[in-house]
DSSP file (Angstrom, degrees, kcal/mol; ACC not computed):
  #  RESIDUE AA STRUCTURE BP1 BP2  ACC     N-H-->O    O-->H-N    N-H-->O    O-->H-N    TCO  KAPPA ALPHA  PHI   PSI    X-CA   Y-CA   Z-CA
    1    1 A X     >        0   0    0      0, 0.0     4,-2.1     0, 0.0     5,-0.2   0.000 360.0 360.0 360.0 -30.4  -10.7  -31.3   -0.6
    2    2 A X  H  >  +     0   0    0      1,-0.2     4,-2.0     2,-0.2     3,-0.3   0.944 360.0  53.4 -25.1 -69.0  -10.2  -34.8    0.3
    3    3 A X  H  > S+     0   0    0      1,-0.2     4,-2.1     2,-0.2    -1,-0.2   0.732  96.3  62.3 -28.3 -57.9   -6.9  -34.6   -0.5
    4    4 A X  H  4>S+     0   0    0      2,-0.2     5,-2.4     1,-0.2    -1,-0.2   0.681 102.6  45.8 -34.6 -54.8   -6.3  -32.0    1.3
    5    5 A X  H ><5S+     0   0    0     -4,-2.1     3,-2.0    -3,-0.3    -2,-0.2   0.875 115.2  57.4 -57.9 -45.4   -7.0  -33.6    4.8
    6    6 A X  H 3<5S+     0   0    0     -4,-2.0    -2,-0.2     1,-0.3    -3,-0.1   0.963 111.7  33.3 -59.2 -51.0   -5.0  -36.6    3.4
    7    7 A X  T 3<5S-     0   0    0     -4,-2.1    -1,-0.3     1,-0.1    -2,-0.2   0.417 119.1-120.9 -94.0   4.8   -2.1  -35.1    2.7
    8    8 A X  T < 5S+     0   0    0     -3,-2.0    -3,-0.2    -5,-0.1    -2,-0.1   0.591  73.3 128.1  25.0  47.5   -2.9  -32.4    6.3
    9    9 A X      < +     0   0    0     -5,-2.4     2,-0.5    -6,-0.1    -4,-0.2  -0.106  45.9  78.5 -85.3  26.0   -2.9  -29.6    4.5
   10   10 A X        -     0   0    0     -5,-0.2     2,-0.3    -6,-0.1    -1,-0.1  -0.933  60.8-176.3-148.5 105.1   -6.4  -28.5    5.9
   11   11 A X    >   -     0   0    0     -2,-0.5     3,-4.2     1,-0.0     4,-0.1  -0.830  42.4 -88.3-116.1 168.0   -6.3  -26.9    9.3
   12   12 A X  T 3> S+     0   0    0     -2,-0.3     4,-2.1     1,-0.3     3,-0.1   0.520 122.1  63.5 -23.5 -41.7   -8.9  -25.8   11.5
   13   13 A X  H 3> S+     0   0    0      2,-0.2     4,-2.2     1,-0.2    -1,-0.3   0.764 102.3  62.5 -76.3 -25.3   -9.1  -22.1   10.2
   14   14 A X  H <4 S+     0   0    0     -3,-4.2    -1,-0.2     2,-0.2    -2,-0.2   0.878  96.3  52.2 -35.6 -60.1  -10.3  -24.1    6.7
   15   15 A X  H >> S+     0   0    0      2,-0.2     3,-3.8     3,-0.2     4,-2.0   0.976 114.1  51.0 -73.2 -72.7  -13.6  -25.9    8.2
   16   16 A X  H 3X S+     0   0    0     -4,-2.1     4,-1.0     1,-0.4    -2,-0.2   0.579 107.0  45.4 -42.1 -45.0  -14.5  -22.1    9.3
   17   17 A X  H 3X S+     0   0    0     -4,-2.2     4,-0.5     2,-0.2    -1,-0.4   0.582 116.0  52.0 -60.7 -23.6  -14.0  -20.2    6.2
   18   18 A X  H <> S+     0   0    0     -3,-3.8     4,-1.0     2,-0.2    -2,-0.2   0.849 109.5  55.9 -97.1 -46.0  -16.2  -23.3    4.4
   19   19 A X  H  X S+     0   0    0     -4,-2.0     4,-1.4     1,-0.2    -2,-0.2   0.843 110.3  36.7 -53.3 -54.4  -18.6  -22.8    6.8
   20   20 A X  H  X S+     0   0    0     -4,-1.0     4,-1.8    -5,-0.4     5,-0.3   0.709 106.6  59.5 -90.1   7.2  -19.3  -19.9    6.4
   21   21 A X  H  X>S+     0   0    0     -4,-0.5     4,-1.2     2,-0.2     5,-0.5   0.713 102.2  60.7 -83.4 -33.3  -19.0  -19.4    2.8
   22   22 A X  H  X5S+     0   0    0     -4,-1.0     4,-1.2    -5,-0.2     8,-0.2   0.936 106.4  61.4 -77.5 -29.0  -21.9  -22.1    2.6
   23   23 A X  H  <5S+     0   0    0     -4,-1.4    -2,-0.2     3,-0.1    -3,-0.1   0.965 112.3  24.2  -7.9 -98.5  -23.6  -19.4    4.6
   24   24 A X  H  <5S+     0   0    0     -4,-1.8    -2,-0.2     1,-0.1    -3,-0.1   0.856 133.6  33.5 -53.1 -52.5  -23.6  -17.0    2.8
   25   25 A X  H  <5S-     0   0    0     -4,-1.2    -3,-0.2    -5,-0.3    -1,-0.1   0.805 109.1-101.5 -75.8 -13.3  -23.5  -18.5   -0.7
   26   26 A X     X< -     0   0    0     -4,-1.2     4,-3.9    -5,-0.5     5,-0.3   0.216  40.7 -74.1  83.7 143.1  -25.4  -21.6   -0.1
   27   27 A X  H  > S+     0   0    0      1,-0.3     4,-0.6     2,-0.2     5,-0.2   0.690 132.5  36.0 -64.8 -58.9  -24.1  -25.3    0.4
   28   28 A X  H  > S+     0   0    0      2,-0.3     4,-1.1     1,-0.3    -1,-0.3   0.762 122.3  52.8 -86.2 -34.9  -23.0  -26.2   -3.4
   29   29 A X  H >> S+     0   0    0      1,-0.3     4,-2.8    -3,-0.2     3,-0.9   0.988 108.3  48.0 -41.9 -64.0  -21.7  -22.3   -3.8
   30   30 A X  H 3X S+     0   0    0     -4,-3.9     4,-1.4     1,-0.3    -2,-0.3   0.556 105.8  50.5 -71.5  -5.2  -20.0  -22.3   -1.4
   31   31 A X  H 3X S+     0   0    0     -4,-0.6     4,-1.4    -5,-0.3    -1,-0.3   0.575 113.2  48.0 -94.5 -22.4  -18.1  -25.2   -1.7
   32   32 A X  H << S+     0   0    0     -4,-1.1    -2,-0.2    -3,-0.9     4,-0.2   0.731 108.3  52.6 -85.6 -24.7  -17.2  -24.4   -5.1
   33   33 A X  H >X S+     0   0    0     -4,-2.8     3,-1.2     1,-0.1     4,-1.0   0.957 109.7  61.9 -75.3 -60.7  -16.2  -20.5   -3.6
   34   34 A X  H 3< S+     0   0    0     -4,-1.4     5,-0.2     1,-0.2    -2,-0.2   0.790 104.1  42.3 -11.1 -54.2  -14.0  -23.1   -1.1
   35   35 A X  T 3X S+     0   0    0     -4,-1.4     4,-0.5     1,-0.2    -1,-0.2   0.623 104.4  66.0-102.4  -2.8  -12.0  -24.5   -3.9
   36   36 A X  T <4 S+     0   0    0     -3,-1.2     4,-0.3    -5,-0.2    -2,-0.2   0.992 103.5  44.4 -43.5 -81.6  -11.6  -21.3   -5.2
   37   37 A X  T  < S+     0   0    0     -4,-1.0    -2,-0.2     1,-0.2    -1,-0.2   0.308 110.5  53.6 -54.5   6.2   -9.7  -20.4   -2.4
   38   38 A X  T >4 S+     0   0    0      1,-0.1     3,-4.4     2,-0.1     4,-0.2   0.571  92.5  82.1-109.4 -24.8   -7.5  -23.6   -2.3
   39   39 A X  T 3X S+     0   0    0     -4,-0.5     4,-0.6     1,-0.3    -2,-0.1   0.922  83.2  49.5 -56.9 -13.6   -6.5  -23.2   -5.9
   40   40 A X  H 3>>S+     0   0    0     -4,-0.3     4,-2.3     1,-0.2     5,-0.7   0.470  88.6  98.0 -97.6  11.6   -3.8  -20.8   -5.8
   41   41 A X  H <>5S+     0   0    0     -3,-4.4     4,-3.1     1,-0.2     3,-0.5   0.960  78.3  49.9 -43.2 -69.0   -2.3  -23.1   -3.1
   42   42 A X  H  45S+     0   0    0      1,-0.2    -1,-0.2    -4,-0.2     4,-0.1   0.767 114.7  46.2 -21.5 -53.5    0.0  -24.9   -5.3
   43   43 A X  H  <5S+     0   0    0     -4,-0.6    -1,-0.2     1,-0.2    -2,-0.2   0.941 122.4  35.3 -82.5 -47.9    1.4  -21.4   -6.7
   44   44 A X  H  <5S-     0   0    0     -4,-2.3     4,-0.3    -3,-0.5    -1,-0.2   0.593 111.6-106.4 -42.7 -34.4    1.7  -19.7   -2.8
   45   45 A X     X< -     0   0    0     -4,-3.1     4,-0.9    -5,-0.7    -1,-0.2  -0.090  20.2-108.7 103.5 131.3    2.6  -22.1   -1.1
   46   46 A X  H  > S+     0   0    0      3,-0.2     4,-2.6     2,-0.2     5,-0.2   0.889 118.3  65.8 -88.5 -19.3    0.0  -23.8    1.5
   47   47 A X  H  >>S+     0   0    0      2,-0.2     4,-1.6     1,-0.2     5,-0.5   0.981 107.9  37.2 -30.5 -71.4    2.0  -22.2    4.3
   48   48 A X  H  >5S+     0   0    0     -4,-0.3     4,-1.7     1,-0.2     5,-0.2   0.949 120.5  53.2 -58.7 -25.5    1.0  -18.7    3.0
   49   49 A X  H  X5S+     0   0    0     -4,-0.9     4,-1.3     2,-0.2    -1,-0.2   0.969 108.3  44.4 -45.4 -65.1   -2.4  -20.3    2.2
   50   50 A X  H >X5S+     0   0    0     -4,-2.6     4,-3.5     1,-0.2     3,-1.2   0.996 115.3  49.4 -68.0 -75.5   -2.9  -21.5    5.3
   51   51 A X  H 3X5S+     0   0    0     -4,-1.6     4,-0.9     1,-0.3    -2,-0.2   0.723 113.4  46.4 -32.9 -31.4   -1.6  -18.0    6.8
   52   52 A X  H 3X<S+     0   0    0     -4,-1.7     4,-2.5    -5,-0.5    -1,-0.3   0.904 114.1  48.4 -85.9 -27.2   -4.1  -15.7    4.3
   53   53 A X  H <X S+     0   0    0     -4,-1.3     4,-3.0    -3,-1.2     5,-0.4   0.942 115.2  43.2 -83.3 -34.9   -7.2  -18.0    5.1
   54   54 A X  H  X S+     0   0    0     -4,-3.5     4,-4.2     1,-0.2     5,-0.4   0.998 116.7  51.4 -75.7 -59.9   -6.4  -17.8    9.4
   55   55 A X  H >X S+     0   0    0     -4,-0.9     4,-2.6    -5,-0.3     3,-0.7   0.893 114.7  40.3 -41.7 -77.1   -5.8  -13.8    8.6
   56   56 A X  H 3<>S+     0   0    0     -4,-2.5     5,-1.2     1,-0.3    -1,-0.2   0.798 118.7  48.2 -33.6 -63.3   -9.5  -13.5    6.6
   57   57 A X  H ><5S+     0   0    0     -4,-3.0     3,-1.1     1,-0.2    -1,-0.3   0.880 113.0  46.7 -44.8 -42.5  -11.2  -15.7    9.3
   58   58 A X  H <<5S+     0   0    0     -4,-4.2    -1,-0.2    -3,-0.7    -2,-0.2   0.987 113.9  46.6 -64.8 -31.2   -9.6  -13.7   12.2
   59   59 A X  T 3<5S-     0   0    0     -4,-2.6    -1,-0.3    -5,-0.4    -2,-0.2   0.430 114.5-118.3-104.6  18.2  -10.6  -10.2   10.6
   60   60 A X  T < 5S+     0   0    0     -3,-1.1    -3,-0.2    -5,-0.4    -2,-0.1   0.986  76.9 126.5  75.1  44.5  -14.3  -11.7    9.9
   61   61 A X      < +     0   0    0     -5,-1.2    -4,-0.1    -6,-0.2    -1,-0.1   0.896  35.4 176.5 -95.2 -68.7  -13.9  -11.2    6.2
   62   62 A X        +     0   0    0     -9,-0.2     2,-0.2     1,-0.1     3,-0.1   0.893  30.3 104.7  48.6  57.0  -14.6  -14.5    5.0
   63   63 A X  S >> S-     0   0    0      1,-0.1     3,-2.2   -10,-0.1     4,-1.0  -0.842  73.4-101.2-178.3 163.8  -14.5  -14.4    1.7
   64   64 A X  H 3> S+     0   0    0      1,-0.4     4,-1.6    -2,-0.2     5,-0.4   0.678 111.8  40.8 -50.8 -41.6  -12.7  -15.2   -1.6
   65   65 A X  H >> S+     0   0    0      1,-0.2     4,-2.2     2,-0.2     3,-0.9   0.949 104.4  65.2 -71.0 -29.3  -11.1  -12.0   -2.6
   66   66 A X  H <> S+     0   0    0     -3,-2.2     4,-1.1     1,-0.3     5,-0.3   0.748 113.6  37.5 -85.7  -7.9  -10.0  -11.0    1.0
   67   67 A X  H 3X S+     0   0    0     -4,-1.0     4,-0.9     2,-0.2    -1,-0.3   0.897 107.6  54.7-120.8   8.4   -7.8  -14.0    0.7
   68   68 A X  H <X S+     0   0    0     -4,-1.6     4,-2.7    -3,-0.9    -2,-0.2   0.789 114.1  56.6 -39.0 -67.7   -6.8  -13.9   -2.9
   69   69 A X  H  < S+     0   0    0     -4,-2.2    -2,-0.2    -5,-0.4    -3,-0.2   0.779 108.4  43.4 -24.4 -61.5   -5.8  -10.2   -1.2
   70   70 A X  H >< S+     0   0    0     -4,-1.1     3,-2.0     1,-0.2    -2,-0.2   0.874 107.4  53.9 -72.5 -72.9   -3.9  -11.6    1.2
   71   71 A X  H 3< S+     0   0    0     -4,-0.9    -2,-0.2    -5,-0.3    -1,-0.2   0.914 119.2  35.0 -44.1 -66.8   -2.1  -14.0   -0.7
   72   72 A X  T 3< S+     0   0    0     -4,-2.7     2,-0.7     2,-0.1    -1,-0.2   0.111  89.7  89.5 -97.1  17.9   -0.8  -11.1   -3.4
   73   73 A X  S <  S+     0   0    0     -3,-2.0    -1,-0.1     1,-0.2    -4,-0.0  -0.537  79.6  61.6-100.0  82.3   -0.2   -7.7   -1.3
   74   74 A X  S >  S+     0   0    0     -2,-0.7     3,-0.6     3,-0.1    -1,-0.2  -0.339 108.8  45.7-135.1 -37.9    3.4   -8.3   -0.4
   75   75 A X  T 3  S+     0   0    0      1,-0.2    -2,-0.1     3,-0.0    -3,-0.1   0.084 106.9  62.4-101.8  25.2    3.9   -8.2   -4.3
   76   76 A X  T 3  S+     0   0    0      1,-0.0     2,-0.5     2,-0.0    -1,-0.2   0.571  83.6  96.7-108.4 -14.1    1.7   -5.1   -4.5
   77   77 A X  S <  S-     0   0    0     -3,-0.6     2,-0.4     1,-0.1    -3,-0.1  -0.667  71.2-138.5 -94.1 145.4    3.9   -3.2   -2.5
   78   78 A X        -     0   0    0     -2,-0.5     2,-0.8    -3,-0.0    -1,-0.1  -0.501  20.1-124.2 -80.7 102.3    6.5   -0.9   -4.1
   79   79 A X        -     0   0    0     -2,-0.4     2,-0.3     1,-0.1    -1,-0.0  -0.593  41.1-111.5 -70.2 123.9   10.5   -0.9   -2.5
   80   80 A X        -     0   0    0     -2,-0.8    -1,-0.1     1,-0.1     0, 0.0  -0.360  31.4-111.6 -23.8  90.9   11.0    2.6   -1.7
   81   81 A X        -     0   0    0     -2,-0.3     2,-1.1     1,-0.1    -1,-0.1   0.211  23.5-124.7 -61.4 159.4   13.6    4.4   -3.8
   82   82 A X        -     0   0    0      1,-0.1    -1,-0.1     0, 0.0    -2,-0.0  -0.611  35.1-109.5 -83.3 102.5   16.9    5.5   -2.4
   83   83 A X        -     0   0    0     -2,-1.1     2,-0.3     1,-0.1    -1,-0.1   0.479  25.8-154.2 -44.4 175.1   17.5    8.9   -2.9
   84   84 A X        -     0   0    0     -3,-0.1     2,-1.3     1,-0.1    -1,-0.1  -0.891  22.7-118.2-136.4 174.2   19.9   10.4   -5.1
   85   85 A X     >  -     0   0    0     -2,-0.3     4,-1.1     1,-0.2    -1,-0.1  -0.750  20.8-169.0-119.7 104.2   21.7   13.8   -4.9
   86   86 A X  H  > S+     0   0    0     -2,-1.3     4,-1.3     2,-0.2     5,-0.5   0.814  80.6  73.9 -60.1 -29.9   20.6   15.6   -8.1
   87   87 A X  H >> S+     0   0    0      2,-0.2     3,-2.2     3,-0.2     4,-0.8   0.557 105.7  43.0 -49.0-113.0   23.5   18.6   -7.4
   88   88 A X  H >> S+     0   0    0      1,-0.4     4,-1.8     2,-0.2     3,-0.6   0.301 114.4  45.9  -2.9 -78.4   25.9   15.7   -8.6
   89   89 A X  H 3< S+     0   0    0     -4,-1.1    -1,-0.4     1,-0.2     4,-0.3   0.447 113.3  44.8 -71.9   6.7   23.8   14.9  -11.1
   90   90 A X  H <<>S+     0   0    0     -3,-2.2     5,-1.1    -4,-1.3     4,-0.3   0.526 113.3  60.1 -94.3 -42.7   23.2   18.9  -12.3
   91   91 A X  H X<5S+     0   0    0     -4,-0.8     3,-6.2    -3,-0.6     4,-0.4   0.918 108.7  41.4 -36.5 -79.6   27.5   19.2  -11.9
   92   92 A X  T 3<5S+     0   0    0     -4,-1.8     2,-3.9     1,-0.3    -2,-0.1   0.439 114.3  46.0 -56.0 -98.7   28.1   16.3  -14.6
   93   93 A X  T 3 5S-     0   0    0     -4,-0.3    -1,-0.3     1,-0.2    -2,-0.2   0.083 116.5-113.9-105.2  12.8   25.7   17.2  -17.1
   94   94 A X  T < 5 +     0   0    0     -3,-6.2    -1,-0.2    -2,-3.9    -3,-0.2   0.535  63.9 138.6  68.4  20.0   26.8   21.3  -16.9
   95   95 A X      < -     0   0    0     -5,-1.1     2,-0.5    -4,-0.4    -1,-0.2  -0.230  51.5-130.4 -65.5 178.3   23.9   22.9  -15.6
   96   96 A X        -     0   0    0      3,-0.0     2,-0.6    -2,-0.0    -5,-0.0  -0.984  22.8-123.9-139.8 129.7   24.7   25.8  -12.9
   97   97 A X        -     0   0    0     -2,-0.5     3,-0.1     1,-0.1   -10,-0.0  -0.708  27.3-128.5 -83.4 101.8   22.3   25.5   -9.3
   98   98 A X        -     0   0    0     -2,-0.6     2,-0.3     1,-0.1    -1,-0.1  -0.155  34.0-103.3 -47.4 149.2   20.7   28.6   -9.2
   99   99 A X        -     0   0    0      1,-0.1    -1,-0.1    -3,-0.0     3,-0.0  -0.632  30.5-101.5 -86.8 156.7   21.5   29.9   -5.5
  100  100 A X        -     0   0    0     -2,-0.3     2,-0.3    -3,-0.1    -1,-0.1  -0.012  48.2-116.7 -40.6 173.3   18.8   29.9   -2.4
  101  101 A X        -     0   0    0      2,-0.0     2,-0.2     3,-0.0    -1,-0.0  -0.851  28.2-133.9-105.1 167.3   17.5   33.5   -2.1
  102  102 A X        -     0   0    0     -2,-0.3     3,-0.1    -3,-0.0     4,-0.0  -0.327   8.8-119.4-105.7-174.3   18.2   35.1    0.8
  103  103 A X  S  > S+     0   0    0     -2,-0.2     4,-1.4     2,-0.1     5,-0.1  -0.188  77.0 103.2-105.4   7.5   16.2   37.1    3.0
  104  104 A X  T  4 S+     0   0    0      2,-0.2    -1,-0.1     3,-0.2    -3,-0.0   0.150  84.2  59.0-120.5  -0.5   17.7   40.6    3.1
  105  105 A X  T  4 S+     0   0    0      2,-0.1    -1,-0.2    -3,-0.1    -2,-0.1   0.804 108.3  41.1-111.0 -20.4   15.0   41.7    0.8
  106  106 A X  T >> S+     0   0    0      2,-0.1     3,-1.2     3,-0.1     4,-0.9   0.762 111.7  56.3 -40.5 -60.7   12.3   40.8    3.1
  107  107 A X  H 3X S+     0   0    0     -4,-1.4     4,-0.7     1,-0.2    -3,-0.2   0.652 106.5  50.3 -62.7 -21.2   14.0   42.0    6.1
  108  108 A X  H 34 S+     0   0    0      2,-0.2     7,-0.3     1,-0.1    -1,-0.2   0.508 109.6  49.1-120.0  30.1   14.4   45.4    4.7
  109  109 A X  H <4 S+     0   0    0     -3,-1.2     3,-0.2     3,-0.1    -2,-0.2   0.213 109.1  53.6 -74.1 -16.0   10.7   45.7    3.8
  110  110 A X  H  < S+     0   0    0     -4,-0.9    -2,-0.2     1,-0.3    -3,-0.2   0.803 110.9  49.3 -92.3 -10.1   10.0   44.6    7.1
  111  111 A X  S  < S-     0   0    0     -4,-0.7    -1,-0.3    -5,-0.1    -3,-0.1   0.498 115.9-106.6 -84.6  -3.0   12.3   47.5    8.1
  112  112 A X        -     0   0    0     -3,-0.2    -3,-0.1     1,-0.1     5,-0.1   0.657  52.3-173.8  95.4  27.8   10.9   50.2    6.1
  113  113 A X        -     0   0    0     -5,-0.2     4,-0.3     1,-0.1     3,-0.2   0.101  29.9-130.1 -30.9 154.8   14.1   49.9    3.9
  114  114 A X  S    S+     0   0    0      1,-0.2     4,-0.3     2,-0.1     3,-0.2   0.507 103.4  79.8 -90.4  -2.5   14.1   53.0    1.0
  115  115 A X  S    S+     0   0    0     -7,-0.3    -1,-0.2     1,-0.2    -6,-0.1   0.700 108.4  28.7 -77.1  -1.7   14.7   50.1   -1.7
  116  116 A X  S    S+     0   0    0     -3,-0.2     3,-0.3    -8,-0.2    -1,-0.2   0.549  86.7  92.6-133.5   7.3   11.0   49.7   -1.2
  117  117 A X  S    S+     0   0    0     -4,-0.3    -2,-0.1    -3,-0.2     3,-0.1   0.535  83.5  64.8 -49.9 -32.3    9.3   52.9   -0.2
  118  118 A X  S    S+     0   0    0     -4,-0.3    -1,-0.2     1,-0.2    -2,-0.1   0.303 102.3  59.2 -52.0 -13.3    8.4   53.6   -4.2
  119  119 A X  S    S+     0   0    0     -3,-0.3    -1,-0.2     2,-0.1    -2,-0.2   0.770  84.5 106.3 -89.9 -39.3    6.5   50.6   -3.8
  120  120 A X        -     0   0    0     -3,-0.1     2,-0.5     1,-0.1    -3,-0.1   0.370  52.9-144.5 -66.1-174.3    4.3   51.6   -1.3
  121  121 A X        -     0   0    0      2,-0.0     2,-0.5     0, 0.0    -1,-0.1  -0.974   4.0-143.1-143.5 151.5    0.7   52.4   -1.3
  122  122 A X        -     0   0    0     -2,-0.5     2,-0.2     0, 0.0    -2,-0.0  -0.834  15.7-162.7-110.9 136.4   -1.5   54.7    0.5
  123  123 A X        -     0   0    0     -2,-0.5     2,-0.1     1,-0.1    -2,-0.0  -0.547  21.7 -97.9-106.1-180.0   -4.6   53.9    1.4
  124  124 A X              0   0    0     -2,-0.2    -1,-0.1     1,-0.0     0, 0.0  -0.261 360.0 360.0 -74.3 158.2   -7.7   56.1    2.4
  125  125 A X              0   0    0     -2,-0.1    -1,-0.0     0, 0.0    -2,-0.0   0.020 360.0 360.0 -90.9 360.0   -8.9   56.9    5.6
């Protein structure tokens, strides 16, 4: 973690998370939960490093998965497909698209139509 200062790759938001991970885990834990979190610099980038540890700290997290978390949800999320218009694809391959139904068989039960008077039922009184 030496290093780290040398080279000033350890800002402020660093000391905070280390501090309190030696908190909670106790001093020699926690310094080892510490270099936990620095190891996936190299592979992230210590911009984005830097950016998951300030995120954890801000939202009181403080602690190794939430910035493991941080570091890997942009690659958890899923690009949204583009729809496609399946009539096209129902054409070429020589199916026939059933039509909507209509409504004219609804509206003349709800008009007391005779196509549906055989239907009915009478109930008791």
């Amino acid at each position: 973690m030496a290093q780290w200062r040398e080279r000033g790759h350890w800002p402020g938001c660093y000391d905070e998370l280390w501090t309190h991970l030696q908190g909670w885990h106790g001093k020699q834990n926690g310094t080892r939960a510490m270099v936990a979190v620095l190891a996936p610099g190299p592979e992230f980038g210590h911009d984005r490093l830097r950016t998951a540890v300030a995120t954890t700290v801000s939202l009181g997290a403080c602690d190794v998965a939430a910035v493991r978390y941080l570091l890997t949800e942009a690659g958890l999320r899923k690009a949204k497909p583009k729809p496609i218009d399946v009539g096209a694809l129902l054409l070429a391959s020589g199916q026939h698209i059933a039509s909507q139904p209509s409504g004219r068989r609804y509206a003349a039960l709800a008009a007391g139509s005779h196509l549906f008077r055989h239907h009915s039922v009478l109930w008791p009184h």
